[in-house]
KEKE-3310 file (N, C-alpha, C; in steps of 0.2 Angstrom, whole numbers, plus 5000, padded with zeros to 4 digits):
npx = (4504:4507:4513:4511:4514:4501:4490:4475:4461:4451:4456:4466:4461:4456:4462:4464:4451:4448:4456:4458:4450:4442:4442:4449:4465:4474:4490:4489:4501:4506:4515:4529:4531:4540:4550:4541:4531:4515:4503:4485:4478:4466:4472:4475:4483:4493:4501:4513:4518:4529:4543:4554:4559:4549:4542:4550:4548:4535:4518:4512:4508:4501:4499:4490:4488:4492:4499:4494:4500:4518:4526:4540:4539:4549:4565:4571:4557:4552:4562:4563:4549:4552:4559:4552:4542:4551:4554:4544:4532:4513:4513:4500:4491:4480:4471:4476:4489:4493:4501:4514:4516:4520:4531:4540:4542:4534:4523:4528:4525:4512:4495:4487:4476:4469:4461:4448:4450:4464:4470:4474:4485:4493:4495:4499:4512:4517:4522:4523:4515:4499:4486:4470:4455:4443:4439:4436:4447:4462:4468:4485:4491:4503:4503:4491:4480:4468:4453:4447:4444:4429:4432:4445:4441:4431:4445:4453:4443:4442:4456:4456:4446:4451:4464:4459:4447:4430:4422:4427:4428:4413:4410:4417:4411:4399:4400:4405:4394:4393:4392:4398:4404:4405:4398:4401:4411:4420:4418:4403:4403:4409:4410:4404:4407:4399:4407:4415:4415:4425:4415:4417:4419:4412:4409:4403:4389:4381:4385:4378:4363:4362:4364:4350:4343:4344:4332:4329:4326:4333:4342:4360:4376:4379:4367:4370:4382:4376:4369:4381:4388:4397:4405:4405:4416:4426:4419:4418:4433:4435:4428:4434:4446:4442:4435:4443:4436:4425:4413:4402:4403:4406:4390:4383:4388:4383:4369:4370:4373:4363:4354:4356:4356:4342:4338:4342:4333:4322:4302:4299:4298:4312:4309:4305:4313:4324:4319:4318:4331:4333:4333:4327:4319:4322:4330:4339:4345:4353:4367:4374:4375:4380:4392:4399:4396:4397:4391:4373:4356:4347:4351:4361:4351:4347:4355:4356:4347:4337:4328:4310)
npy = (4973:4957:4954:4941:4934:4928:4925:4926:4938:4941:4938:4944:4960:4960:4964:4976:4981:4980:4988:4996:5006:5021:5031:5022:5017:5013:5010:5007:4996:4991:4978:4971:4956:4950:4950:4960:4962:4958:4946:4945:4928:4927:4937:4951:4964:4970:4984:4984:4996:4997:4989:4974:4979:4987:4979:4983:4988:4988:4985:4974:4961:4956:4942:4938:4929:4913:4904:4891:4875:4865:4874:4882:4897:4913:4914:4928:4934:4926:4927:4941:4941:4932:4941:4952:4948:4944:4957:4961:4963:4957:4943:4939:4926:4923:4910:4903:4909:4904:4895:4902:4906:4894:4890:4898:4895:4902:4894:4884:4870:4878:4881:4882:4887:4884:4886:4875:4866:4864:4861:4848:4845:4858:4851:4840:4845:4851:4846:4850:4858:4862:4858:4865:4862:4864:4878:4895:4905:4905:4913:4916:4924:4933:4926:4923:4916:4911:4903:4901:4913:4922:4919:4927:4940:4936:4937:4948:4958:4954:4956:4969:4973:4969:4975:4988:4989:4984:4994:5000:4989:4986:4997:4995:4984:4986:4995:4986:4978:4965:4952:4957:4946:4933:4918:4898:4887:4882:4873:4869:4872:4865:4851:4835:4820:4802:4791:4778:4759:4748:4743:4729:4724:4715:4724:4734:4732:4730:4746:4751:4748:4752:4767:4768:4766:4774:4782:4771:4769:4759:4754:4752:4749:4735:4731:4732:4724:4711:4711:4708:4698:4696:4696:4707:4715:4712:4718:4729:4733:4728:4738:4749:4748:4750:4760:4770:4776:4774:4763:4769:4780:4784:4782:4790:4802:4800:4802:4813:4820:4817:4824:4837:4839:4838:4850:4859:4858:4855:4861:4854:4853:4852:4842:4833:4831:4825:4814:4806:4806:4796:4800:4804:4815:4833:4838:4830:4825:4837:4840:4829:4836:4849:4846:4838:4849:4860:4871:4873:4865:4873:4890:4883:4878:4892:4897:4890:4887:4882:4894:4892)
npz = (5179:5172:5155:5142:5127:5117:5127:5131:5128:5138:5151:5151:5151:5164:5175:5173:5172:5186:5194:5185:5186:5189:5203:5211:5221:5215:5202:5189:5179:5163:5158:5148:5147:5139:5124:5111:5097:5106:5107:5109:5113:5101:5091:5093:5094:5106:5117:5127:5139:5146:5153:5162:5171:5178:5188:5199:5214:5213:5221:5219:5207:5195:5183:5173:5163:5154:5140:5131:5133:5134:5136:5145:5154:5150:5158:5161:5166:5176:5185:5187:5193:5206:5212:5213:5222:5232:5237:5240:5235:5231:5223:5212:5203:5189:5183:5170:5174:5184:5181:5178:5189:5196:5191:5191:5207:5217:5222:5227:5239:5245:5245:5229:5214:5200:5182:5181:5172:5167:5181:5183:5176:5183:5194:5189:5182:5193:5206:5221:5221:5229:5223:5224:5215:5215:5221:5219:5221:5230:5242:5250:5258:5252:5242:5226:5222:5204:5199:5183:5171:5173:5188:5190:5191:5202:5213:5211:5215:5229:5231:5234:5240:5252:5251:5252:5256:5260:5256:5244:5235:5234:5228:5215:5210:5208:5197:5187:5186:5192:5208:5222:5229:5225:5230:5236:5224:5210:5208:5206:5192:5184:5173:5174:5169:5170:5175:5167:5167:5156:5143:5140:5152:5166:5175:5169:5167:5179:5184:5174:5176:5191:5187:5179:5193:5198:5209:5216:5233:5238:5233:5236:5239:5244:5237:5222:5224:5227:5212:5205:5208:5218:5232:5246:5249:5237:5229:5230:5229:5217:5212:5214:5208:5193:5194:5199:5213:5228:5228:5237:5235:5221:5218:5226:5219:5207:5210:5215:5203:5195:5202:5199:5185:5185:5192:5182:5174:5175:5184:5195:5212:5226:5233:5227:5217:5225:5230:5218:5215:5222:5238:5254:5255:5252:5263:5266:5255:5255:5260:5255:5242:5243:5246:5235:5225:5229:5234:5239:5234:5231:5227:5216:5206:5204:5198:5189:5182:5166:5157:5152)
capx = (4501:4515:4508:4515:4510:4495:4487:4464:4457:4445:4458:4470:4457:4450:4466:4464:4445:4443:4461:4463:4443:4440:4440:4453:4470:4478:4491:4491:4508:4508:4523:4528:4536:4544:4549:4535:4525:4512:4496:4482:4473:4463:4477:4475:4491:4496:4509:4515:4524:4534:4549:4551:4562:4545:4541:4554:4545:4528:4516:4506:4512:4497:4498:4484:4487:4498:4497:4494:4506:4521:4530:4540:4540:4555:4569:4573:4551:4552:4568:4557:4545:4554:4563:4547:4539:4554:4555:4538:4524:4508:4510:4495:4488:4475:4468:4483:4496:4496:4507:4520:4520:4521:4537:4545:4544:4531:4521:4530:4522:4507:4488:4485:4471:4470:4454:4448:4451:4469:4471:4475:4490:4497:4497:4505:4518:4522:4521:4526:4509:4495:4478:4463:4453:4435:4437:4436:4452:4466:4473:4490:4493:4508:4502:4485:4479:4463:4452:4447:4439:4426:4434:4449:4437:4432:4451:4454:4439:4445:4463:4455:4443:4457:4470:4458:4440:4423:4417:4428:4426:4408:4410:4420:4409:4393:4402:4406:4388:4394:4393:4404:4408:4403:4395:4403:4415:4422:4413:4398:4404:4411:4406:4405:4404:4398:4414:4412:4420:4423:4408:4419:4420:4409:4405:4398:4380:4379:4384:4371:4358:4363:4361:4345:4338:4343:4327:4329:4331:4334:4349:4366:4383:4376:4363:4377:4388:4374:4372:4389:4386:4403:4405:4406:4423:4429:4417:4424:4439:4437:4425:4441:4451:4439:4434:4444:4435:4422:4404:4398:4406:4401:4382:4382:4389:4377:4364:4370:4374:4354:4349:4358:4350:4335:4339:4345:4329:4313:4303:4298:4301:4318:4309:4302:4318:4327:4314:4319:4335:4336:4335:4320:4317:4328:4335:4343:4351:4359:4374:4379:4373:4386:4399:4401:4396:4400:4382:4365:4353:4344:4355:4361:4347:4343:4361:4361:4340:4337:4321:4309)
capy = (4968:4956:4952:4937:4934:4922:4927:4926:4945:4942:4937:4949:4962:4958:4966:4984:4982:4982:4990:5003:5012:5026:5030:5017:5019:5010:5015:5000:4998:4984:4975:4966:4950:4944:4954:4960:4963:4954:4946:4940:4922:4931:4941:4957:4966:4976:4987:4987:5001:4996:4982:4972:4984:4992:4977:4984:4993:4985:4983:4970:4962:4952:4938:4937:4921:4910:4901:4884:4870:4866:4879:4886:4905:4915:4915:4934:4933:4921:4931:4948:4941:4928:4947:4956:4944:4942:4963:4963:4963:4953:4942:4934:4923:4920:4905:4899:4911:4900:4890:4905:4908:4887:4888:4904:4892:4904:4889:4877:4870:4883:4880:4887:4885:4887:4883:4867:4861:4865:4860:4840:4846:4859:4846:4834:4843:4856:4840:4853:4863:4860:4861:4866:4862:4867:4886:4901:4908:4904:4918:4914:4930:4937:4924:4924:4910:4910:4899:4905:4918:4927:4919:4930:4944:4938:4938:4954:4960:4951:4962:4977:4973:4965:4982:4994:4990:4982:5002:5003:4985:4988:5002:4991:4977:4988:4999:4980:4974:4960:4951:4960:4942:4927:4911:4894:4887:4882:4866:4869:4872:4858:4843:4828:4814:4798:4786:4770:4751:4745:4738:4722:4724:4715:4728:4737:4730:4734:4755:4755:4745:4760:4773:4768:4766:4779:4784:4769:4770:4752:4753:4753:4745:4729:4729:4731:4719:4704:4708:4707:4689:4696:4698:4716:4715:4710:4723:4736:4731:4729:4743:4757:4746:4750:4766:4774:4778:4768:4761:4774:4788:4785:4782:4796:4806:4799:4806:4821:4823:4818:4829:4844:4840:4840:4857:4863:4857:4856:4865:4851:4855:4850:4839:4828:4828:4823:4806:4805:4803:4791:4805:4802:4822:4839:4839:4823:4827:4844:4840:4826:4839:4852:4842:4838:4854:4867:4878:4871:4863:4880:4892:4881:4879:4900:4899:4886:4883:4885:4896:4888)
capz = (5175:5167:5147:5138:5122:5117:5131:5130:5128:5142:5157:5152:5152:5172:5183:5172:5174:5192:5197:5184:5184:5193:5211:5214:5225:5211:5197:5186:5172:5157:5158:5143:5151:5134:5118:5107:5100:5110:5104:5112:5109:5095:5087:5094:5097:5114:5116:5134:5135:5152:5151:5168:5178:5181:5193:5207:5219:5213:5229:5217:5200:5191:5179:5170:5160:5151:5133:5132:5131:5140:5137:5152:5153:5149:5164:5166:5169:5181:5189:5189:5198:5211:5216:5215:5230:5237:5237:5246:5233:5236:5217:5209:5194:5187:5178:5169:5178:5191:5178:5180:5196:5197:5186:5198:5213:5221:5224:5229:5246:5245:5240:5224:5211:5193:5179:5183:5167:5169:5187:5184:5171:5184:5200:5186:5182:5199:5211:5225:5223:5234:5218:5223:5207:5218:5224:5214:5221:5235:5246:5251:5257:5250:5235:5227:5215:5205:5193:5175:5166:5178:5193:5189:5194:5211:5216:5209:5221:5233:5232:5232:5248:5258:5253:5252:5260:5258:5251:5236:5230:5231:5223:5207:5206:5206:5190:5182:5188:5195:5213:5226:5232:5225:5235:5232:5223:5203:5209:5204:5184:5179:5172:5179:5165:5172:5175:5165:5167:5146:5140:5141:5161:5168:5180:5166:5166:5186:5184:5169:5181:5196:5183:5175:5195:5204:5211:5221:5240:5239:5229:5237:5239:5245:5232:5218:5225:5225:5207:5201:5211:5221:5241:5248:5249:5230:5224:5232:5227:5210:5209:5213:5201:5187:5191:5203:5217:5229:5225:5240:5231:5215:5219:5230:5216:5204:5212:5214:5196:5192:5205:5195:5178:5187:5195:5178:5168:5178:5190:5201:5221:5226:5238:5222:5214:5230:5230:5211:5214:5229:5246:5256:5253:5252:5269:5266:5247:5255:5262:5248:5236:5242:5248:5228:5221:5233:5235:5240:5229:5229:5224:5211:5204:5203:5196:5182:5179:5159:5158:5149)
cpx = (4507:4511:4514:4510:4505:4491:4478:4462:4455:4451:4465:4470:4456:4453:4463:4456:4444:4449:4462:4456:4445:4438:4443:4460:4475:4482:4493:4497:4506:4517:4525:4534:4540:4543:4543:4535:4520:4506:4492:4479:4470:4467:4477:4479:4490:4499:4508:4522:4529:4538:4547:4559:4555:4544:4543:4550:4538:4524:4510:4508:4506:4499:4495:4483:4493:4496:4498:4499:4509:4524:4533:4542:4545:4560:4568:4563:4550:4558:4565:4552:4549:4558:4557:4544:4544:4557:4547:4532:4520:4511:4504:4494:4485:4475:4476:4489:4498:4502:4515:4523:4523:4529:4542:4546:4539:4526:4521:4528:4517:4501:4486:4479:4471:4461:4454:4449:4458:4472:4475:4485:4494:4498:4502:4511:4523:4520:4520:4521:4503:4488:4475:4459:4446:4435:4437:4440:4457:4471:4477:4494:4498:4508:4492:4483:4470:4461:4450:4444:4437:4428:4439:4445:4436:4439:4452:4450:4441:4451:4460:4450:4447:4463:4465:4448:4435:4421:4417:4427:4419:4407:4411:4417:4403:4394:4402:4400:4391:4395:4397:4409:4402:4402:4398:4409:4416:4418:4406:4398:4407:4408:4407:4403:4403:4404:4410:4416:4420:4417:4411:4418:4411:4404:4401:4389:4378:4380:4379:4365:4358:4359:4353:4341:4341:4339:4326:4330:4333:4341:4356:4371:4380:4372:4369:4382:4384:4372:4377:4392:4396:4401:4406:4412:4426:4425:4420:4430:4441:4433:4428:4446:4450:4437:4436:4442:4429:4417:4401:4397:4404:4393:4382:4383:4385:4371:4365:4371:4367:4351:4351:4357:4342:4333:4337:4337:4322:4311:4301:4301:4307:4316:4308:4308:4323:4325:4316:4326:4339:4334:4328:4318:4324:4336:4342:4349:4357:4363:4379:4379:4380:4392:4401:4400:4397:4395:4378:4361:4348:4345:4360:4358:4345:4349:4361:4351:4339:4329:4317:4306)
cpy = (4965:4952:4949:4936:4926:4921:4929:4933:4945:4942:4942:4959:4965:4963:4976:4985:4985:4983:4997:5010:5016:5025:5023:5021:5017:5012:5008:5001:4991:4984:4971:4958:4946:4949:4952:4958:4957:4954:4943:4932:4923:4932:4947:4961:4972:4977:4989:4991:5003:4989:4980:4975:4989:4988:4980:4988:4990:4985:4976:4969:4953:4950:4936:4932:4919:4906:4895:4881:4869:4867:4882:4895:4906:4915:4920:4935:4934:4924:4937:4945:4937:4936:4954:4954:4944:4952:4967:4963:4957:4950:4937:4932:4921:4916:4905:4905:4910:4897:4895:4905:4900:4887:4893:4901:4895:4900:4884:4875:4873:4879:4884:4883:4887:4884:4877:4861:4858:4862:4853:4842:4854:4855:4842:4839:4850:4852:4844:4858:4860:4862:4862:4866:4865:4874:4890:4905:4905:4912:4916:4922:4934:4935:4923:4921:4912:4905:4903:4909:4921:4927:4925:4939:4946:4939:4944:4959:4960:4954:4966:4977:4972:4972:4989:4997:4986:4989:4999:4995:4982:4990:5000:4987:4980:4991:4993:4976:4968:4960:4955:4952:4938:4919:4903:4893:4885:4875:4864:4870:4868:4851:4838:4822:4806:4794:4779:4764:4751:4742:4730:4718:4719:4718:4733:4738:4734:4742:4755:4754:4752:4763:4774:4767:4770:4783:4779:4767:4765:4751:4755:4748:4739:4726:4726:4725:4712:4703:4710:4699:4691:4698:4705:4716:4715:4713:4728:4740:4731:4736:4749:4755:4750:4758:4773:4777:4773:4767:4766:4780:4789:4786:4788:4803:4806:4802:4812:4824:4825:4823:4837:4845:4841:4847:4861:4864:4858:4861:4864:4853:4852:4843:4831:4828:4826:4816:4805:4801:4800:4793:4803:4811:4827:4840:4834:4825:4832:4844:4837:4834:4845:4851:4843:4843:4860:4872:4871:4870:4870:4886:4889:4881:4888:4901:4896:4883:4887:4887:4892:4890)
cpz = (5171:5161:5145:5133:5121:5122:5130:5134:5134:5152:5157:5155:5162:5175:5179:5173:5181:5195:5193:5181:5188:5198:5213:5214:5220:5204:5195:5179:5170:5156:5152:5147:5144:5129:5113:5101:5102:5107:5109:5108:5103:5090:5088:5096:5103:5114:5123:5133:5142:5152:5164:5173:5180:5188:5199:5207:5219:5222:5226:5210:5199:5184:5176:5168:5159:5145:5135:5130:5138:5139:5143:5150:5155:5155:5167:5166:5175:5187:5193:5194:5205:5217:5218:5222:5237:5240:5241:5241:5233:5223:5216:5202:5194:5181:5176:5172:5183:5188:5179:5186:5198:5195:5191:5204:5219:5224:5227:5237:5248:5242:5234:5220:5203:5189:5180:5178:5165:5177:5189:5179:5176:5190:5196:5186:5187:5204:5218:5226:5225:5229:5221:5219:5211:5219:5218:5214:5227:5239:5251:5256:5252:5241:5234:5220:5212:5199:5187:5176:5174:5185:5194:5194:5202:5213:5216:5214:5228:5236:5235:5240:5254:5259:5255:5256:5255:5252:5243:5233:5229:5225:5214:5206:5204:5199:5185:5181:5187:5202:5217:5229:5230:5233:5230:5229:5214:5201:5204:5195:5182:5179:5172:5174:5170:5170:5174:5165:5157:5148:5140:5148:5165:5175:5177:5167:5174:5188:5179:5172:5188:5192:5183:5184:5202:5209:5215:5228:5242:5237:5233:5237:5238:5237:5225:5219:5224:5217:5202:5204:5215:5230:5241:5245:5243:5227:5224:5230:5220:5205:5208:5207:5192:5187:5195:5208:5222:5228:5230:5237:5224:5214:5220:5223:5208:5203:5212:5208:5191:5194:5202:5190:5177:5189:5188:5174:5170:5184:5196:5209:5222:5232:5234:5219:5220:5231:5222:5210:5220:5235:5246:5257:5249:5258:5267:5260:5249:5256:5257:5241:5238:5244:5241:5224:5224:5233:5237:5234:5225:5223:5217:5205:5203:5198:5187:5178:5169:5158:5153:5142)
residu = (UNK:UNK:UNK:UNK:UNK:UNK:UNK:UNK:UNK:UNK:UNK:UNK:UNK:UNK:UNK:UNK:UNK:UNK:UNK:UNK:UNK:UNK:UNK:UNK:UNK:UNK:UNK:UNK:UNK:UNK:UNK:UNK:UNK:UNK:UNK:UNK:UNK:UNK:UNK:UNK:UNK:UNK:UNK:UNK:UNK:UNK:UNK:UNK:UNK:UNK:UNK:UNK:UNK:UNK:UNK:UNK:UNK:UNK:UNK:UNK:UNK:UNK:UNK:UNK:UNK:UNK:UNK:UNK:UNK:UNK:UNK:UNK:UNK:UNK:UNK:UNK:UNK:UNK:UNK:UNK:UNK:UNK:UNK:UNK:UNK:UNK:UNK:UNK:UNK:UNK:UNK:UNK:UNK:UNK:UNK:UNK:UNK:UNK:UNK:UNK:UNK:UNK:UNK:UNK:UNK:UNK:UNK:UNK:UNK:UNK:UNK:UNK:UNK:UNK:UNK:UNK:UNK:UNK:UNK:UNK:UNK:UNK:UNK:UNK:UNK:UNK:UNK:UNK:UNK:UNK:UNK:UNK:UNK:UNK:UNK:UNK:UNK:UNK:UNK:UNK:UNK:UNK:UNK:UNK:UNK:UNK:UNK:UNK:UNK:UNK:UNK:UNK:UNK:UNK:UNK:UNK:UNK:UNK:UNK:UNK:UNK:UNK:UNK:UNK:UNK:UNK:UNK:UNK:UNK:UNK:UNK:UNK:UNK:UNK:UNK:UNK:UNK:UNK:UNK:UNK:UNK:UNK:UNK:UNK:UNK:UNK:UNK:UNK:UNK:UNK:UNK:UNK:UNK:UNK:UNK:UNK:UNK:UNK:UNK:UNK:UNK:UNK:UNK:UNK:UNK:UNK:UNK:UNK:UNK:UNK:UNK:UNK:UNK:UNK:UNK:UNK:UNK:UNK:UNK:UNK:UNK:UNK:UNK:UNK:UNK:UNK:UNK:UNK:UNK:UNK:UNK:UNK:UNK:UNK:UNK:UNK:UNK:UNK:UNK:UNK:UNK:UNK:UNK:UNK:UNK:UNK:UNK:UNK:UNK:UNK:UNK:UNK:UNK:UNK:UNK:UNK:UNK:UNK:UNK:UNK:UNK:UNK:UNK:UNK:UNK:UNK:UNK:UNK:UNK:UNK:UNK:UNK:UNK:UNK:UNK:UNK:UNK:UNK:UNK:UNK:UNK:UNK:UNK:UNK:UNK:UNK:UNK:UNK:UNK:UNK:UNK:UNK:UNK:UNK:UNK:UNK:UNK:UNK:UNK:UNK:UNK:UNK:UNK:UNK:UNK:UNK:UNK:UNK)
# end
């Protein structure tokens, strides 16, 4: 594990969870990647008590995080690791230690993923990495990206079944009572605020008209386009202008975003909130439904309903 300071308790936490319990093949060292002493987020001081000549040899050198900002982490770091991978270990980072590994160049041309809140701020500024902001990790082989907090988990899982077997990463998710293998993707946790033209824009009025009549099957492009009194064509066009993406795509995801408040809130059939928000049932919602959130409107629902 390489520890930098200002590092969040909980992701630092994860690799010694489900690498350094009992009844694993694993001998896990804390590596201080930067002189100490080292705190977490919080203010909680850890004393790694390994510098980073432990990496040589490593078969596995986790990153847990990285502090905010944009700060580039330390060189000889960045050095230790580029010699650790290029020395044959498998390295990975989670949630933001993708931002290290981004900065060491182990990325460059590769899919990785990081929190998805984070995700838009490592594509901006490592043009050469390939974001996935939707998964909840990326296996690269020899590299191994994931997104936040509990994601960090699955991957760690994920190591541990890929080196050492489905048994024993049973065996560590039952002892953390967690999943052995989550379903899905990061998709489905982020929030999706409705994309608005200004109040000045005269496409205004026609998104809050949508919004307000989602439930009808009536309502599509065409419709929108005759009132905004424009042709297909010149709506379309000024509808990416305004809101970046196209008037299919936005409806479509409209609905999909009503049909996840409906998920979250009520207990009506998926087939009555499917007719609520435009589908002529369930069957019809489910593909748009996990195209944009990455699970089934089912599952979702067992996952995010607020009891009552």
């Amino acid at each position: 594990m390489l520890l930098f300071d200002s590092a969040p308790m909980f992701e630092t936490s994860v690799p010694l969870s489900v690498f350094g319990g009992g009844g694993t093949p694993f001998q896990v060292r804390a590596v201080a990647a930067e002189p100490g002493p080292l705190r977490t987020s919080a203010g909680l001081v850890l004393h790694a008590p390994h510098g980073l000549d432990a990496l040589d040899g490593a078969g596995m050198v986790v990153v847990p995080s990285w502090r905010l900002g944009d700060e580039d982490p330390p060189e000889p770091a960045l050095e230790a690791l580029r010699a650790a991978h290029a020395g044959g270990a498998t390295v990975v980072g989670l949630c933001r230690g993708a931002f290290v590994l981004a900065a060491a160049g182990l990325l460059d041309g590769r899919r990785a993923t990081t929190h998805w809140r984070f995700a838009p701020a490592l594509a901006e500024r490592y043009p050469d990495v390939r974001v996935d902001p939707a998964v909840l990790f990326v296996d690269e082989g020899t590299i191994v990206t994931s997104a936040g907090t509990a994601a960090g988990i699955d991957a760690c899982l994920h190591l541990v079944r890929r080196e050492v077997g489905a048994r024993t990463a049973g065996a560590i998710a039952r002892r953390m009572v967690v999943p052995p293998q989550r379903s899905g993707g990061q998709a489905q946790y982020i929030e999706r605020p409705v994309p608005e033209a200004g109040m000045d824009d005269p496409l205004a009025p026609v998104l809050e008209h949508a919004v307000r009549n989602l439930h009808d099957p009536e309502l599509g492009v065409d419709a929108l386009a005759n009132r905004a009194h424009m042709s297909r064509r010149s709506f379309d066009r000024r509808f990416r202008e305004a809101t970046g993406t196209s008037p299919l795509q936005w409806l479509l995801a409209q609905r999909v975003l009503h049909a996840q408040r409906l998920l979250e809130s009520s207990d009506q059939p998926i087939d009555a909130i499917a007719r609520q928000v435009g589908f002529a049932n369930g069957v019809a919602l489910r593909p748009h439904f996990r195209r944009v959130v990455g699970v089934a409107p089912q599952p979702y629902r067992d996952t995010f309903r607020t009891p009552a």
